[in-house]
C-alpha positions as CSV (number, residue, x, y, z in Angstrom):
1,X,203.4,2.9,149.3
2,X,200.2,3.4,150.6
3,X,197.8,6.1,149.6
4,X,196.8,8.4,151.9
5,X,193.6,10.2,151.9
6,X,192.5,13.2,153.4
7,X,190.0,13.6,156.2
8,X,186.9,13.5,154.7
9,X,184.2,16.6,156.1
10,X,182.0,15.0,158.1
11,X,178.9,15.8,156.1
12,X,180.1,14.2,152.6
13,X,179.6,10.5,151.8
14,X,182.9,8.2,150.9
15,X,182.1,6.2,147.9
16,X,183.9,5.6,144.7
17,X,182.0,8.3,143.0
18,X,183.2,11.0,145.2
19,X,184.7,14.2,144.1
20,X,186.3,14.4,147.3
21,X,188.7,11.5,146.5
22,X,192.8,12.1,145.9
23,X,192.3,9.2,142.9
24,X,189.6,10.5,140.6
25,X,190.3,9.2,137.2
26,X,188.6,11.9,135.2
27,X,186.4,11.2,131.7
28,X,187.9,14.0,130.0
29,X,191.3,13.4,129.3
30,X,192.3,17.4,128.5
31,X,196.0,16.7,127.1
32,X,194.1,14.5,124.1
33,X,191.7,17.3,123.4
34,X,194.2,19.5,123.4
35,X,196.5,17.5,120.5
36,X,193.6,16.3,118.8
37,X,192.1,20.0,118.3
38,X,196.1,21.2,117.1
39,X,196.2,18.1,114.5
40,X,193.1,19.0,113.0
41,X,194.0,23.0,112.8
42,X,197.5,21.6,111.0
43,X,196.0,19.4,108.5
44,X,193.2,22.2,108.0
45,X,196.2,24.4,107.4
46,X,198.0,22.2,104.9
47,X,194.9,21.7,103.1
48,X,194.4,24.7,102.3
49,X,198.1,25.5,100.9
50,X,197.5,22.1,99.0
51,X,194.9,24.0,97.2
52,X,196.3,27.4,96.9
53,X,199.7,25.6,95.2
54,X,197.2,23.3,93.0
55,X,195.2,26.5,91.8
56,X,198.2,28.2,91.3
57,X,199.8,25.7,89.4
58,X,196.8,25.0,86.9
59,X,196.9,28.7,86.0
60,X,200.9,28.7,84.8
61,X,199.8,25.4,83.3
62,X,197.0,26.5,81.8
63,X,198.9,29.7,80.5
64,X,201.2,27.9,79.1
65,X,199.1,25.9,77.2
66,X,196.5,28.0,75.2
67,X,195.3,27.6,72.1
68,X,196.7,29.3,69.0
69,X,194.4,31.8,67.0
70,X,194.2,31.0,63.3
71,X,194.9,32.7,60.0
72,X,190.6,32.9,59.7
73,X,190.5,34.1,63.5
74,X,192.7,36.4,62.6
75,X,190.7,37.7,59.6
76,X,187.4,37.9,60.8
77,X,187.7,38.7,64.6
78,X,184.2,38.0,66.6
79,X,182.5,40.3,68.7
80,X,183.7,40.1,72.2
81,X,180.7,40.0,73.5
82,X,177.7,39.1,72.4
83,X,174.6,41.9,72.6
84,X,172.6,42.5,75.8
85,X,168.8,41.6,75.7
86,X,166.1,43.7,74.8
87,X,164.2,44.2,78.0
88,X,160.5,44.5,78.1
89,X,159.9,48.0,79.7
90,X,156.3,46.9,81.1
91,X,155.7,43.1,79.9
92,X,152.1,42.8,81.7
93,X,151.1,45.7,79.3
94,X,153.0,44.1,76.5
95,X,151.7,40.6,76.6
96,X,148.8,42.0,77.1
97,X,148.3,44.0,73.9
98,X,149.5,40.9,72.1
99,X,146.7,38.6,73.2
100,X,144.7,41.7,72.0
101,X,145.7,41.3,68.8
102,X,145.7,37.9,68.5
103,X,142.2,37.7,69.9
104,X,141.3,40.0,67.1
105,X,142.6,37.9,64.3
106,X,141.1,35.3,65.5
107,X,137.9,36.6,65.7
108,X,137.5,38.7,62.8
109,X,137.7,38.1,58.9
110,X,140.3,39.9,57.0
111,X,142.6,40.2,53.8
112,X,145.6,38.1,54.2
113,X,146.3,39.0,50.3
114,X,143.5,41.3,48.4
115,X,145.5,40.8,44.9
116,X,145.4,37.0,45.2
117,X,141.9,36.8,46.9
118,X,142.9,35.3,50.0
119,X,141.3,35.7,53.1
120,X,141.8,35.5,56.9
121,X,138.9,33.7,58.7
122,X,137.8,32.5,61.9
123,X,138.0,28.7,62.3
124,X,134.6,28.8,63.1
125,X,133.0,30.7,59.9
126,X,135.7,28.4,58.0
127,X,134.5,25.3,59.4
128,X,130.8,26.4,58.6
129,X,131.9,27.6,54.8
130,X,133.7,24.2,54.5
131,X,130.5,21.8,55.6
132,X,128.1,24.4,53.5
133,X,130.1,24.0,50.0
134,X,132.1,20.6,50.6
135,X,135.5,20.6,50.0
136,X,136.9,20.9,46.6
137,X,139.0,18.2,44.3
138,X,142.4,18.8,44.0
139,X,144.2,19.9,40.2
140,X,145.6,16.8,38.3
141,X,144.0,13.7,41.2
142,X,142.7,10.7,40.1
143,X,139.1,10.8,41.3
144,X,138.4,8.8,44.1
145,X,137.0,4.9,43.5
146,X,133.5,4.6,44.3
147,X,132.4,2.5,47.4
148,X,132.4,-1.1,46.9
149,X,128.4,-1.2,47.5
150,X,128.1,1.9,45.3
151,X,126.5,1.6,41.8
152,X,128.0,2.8,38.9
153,X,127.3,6.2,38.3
154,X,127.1,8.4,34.5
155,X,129.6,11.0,36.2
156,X,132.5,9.9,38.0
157,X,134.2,13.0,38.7
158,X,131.1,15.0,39.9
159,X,130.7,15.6,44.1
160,X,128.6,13.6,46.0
161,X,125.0,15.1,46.3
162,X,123.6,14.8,49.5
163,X,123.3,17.3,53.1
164,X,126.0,19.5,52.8
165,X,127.6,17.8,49.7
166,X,126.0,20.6,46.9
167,X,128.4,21.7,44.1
168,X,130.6,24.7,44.2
C-alpha cells in the first residue's frame, strides 16, 4: 500500500510542512474540542440543578423546622419593624448651626443654674480664676503634710501664701 500523492503545482515547494500534502496531521484535533466543550456544558448543566434541588430542599427543611413562639411572645408581640431614621433635611446647615452654638458656649460665660450659683465659663477665664484665687480645700480632708524641708508652721490648715496662692 503505497501512498500516492498528487502532482504538486509547479510553483509550491515539497517539504514536510506543506499544506499541499494528502498526510497532514493537523494540531487541532476538532472531534476533542467538540466533546470537551459538550462535557463541560453537561456538568455546567448538572450543577446548576444540584443547586436548584439543594436550595429547594433547605427551604422545606427549614420550614419544617422553625422555631415555636412562646406564651411571652405571644403576650407582648414586637414591632415588625423597627422605625425609619430621622433624616437630616440639609445636614451642612445643620451641623453647621451646631458648631455655632457650641462655639458660643464655649466662648461666653453663662448660668448653668442661677438658684444654685453656678456658672458656665470658658476654660480660659476658669483657668485664669483658678491660678488668681488657688484652689480651695475640700469638706471633711485631712490637710495635707507639710514638705519634709518645711518648718513647722502656727497654722496648718491655712493655704500657702505666695504668687497666686492668696486666700479666698
Amino acid at each position: 500500500m503505497s501512498t500516492e500523492h498528487p502532482p504538486a503545482a509547479a510553483n509550491v515547494p515539497q517539504d514536510e510542512h506543506s499544506l499541499h500534502l494528502r498526510g497532514f496531521d493537523r494540531e487541532v484535533q476538532v472531534p476533542i474540542v467538540l466533546w470537551t466543550g459538550i462535557g463541560l456544558t453537561v456538568v455546567t448543566v448538572l450543577s446548576f440543578v444540584f443547586c436548584w434541588w439543594g436550595l429547594i430542599f433547605m427551604e422545606r427543611w427549614d420550614k419544617g423546622h422553625e422555631a415555636t413562639v412562646t406564651a411571652i411572645q405571644e403576650e407582648s408581640p414586637q414591632a415588625k419593624e423597627p422605625p425609619l431614621p430621622a433624616l437630616q433635611i440639609s445636614p451642612q446647615d445643620e451641623l453647621k448651626a451646631l458648631r455655632t452654638e457650641e462655639d458660643r458656649r464655649l466662648d461666653h460665660a453663662a448660668w448653668a443654674d442661677r438658684s444654685a450659683g453656678t456658672v458656665d465659663l470658658p476654660i480660659k477665664i476658669a483657668l485664669d480664676a483658678l491660678v488668681k484665687r488657688g484652689v480651695a480645700p475640700l469638706e471633711g480632708a485631712a490637710p495635707a503634710a507639710p514638705p519634709a524641708g518645711a518648718g513647722a508652721t502656727s497654722d496648718a490648715t491655712a493655704p500657702p501664701s505666695g504668687p497666686g496662692g492668696g486666700g479666698l
